[in-house]
C-alpha positions, 0 to 999 in steps of 0.5 A: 251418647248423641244421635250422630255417635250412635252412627259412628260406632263399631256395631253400625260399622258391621251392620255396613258390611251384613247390608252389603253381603246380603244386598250383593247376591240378590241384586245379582240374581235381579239385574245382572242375570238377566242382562247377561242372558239377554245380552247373549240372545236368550229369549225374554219368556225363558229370562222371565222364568228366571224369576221364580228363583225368588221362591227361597227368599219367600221360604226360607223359614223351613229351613231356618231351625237349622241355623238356630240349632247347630254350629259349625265347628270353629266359628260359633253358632252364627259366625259358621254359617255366615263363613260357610254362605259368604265364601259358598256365594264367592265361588258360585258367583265366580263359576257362573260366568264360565256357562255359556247362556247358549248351551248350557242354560240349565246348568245355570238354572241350576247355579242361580238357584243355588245362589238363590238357596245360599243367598237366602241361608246368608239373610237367616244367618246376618238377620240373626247375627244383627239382633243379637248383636244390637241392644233393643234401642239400637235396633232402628238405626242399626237396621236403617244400616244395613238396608241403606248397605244393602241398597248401595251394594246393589250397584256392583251388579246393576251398574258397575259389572254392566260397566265392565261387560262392555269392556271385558267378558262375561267369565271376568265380570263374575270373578270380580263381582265374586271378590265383593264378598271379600269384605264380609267374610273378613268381617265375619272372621274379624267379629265375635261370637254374640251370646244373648241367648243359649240355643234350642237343645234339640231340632224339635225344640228349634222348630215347635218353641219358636212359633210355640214362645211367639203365641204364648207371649202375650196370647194368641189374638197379640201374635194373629194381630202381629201377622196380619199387620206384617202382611198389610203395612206394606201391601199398598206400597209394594203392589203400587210399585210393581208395575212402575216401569210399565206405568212410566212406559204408557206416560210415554216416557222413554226407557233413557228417561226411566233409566237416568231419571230412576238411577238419580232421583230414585236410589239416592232419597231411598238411601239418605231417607232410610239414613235419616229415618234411622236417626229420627227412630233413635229420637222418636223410637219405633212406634211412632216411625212406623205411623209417620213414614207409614203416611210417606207411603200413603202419600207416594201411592198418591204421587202416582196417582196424580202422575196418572191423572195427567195422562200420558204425554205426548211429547216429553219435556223438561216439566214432565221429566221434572213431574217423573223425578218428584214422583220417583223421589217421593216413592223412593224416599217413602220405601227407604223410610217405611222398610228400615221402621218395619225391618226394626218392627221385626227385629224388635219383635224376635226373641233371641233365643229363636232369632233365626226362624222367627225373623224368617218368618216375619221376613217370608210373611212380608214378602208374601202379599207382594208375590200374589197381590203383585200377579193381580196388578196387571189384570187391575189395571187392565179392568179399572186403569192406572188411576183407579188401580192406584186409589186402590193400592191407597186404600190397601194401605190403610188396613197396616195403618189401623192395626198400628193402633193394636200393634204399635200404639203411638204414645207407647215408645218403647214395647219390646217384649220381654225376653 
C-alpha cells in the first residue's frame, strides 16, 4: 500500500476523531477559560492560578491501572471509558457557562478541575484505544493524525467560541462548544472493541507488571536510558517556547502582530509539518524521524536566538513582521515535527497488554521537564538575556539528541520491542 493509501483508510479515519476529543477539552481549559474570566473583570493573578489545573495531565498515570483493569458494562474495556469521559466532558463543558465568574468562581474551579480530571482519563483511554488499534508500522502516521486532530480541534475554543461570545452569551458559547464532543462519541460507539491483548487480572498486577515487564525488558540500564531520554528530547524545545509571547512582546512587537502573525504563520506549518512528518516516518520509519526533525528543533531554538540578536525594534515593518513569521514558522514546523515522532516513540514502546499505564507514564514524563524547567525561564532570562537564554535552551537540547544513539540507533529501522 502506497504512502498516501496508508493516509486514507479507516484507522487514520478514527485517529481524526481520537485527536480531536482529546485536543477540544484541553484547549478549552488553556484559551477559552481564561477569556471568559477576563472578559468578566476576574483579576489576572486569580486566572493565572487557573493554571494549576494542569496538575492531572502531568499525573495521570496514578490512576491509569484502572483503565487497564476494569471494563465498563456494554462497551468493552476501552470503548466504556472513552463513552463514559466523552459524554461526561459534553455535559460539564455545557453547565459550565451557566456560573457566574462573578459570584460563583469556586464553583467553576471546581468544574475546571473536573474537565481537567476527565480530560486527562479521555487522553489514558484514546492513547490506549489508538496503539492497540494500529499495527507497529502504522504508528507514525497514525499518530501524526491524531496531534494534527488534536491541534486543529483547538480552534473550537480559541477562535470560533471567541467568536460567538461577541454575539451571543457566555451560557450558549458553552453549550455549543459542548456539542463538539458529539463526534467522538459517535465514533466510540461506531468502532470495535481492539483486543491485542488480554487485561491484568487483578488491580495489583495492572499496577506492579507494567513498570515490572518495562524493566525486565531488556534490563534495567534499557528502561533508565529510555526515561532519561523521554525527559530530555524536548527539554530545549519546550522551555525555548515558554516565554514566546514575552520575548515577541520586548522585540517590540505588538500584541495584533503576536496574534495575527502566531495564528497564520504558526498553526498551519505545525499541522502540514506534523502531516508530512507522519508520511515521511511511514518511509524513513521512527528511528530515523526522531534524529531528523530532532535537528528542526535545534534549528528553531536558533531562529530565536537570531530573533534575539537583532534586538528589539523600535518601529515595526513589514521586514520585521516578515523576520517574526519565519521565526514562528520554523518553530512551529519544528514542534509539529518533533512531537508526532516522539508521541510514535512512545506508543511504539508500550506494551499492549499495559497500554494505558505505561503510555501515561511516558506522557506524564514529557510533560514534567516543561512544568519545572519552564518555572526557571524567567529568572534565566533575567540573569543572562533572551539570547544567552536561548544558547542554553540550544545546548539543553543536545543531551535527547545523544541518547538517540542508545535509544534509537539510525541505522536501526525498526525496533519495537517484542510483545
Amino acid at each position: 500500500m502506497s504512502v498516501i493509501r496508508q493516509l486514507f483508510t479507516r484507522r487514520m479515519a478514527i485517529c481524526v476523531f481520537t485527536g480531536f476529543s482529546s485536543g477540544l477539552p484541553l484547549y478549552l481549559l488553556f484559551n477559552l477559560l481564561p477569556a471568559w474570566l477576563r472578559s468578566e473583570h476576574v483579576d489576572l493573578k486569580t486566572i493565572g492560578l487557573f493554571a494549576l489545573i494542569q496538575f492531572p495531565y502531568t499525573w495521570k498515570f496514578i490512576w491509569s491501572p484502572l483503565l487497564d483493569r476494569y471494563a465498563l458494562p456494554l462497551f468493552g474495556r476501552r470503548r466504556g471509558w472513552m463513552v463514559l469521559t466523552q459524554v461526561a466532558l459534553l455535559v460539564v463543558i455545557a453547565i459550565m457557562g451557566v456560573f457566574s465568574p462573578a459570584s460563583q468562581l469556586s464553583t467553576i474551579a471546581w468544574c475546571a478541575t473536573l474537565l481537567a480530571v476527565l480530560s486527562a482519563t479521555q487522553d489514558i483511554v484514546l492513547d490506549a484505544y489508538r496503539r492497540e488499534l494500529l499495527s507497529d508500522a502504522e504508528l507514525g502516521l497514525g499518530n501524526a493524525v491524531h496531534v494534527n486532530a488534536y491541534r486543529v480541534a483547538g480552534l473550537v475554543p480559541g477562535s470560533l467560541s471567541l467568536i460567538l461570545a461577541d454575539f451571543m452569551s457566555w451560557d450558549k458559547v458553552f453549550s455549543i462548544t459542548a456539542l463538539f464532543m458529539l463526534p467522538g462519541i459517535a465514533m466510540t460507539l461506531m468502532v470495535k472493541e481492539p483486543h491485542r491483548a488480554a487485561p491484568p487480572k487483578t488491580l495489583r498486577e495492572a499496577v506492579i507488571e507494567p513498570f515490572h515487564e518495562f524493566i525486565t525488558r531488556n534490563g534495567w540500564k534499557s528502561a533508565m536510558l529510555i526515561l532519561a531520554f523521554l525527559l530530555f528530547y524536548k527539554l530545549g524545545d519546550s522551555m525555548c517556547t515558554s516565554l514566546a509571547t514575552p520575548f515577541y512582546l520586548d522585540m517590540g512587537f505588538s500584541k495584533t502582530d503576536i496574534g495575527l502573525i502566531a495564528k497564520n504563520s504558526g498553526l498551519w506549518p505545525s499541522v502540514i509539518g506534523g502531516m508530512l512528518g507522519g508520511l515521511w516516518m511511514v518511509k524513513i520509519g521512527i528511528n530515523r524521524a526522531l534524529w531528523l526533525f530532532g535537528v528542526v528543533q535545534i534549528l528553531a531554538i536558533f531562529g530565536f536566538a537570531w530573533l534575539a540578536a537583532i534586538g528589539h525594534h523600535a518601529e515595526i515593518g513589514a521586514y520585521a513582521r516578515m523576520q517574526l513569521a519565519l521565526v514562528i514558522a520554523l518553530e512551529a514546523l519544528g514542534v509539529g515535527l518533533g512531537t508526532v515522532a516522539f508521541v510514535a516513540f512512545i506508543a511504539r514502546t508500550t506494551h499492549p497488554a499495559y497500554t494505558a499505564t505505561q503510555f501515561a507514564l511516558f506522557t506524564s514524563l514529557m510533560a514534567m521537564p516543561r512544568t519545572f524547567a519552564n518555572a526557571a525561564a524567567g529568572w534565566l532570562v533575567e540573569s543572562m538575556g533572551w539570547e544567552g537564554f536561548f544558547m542554553l535552551c540550544a545546548f539543553l537540547a543536545m543531551p535527547g539528541m545523544l541518547l538517540l544513539f542508545k535509544v534509537a540507533p539510525w541505522h536501526e529501522k525498526l525496533h519495537y520491542p517484542l510483545h
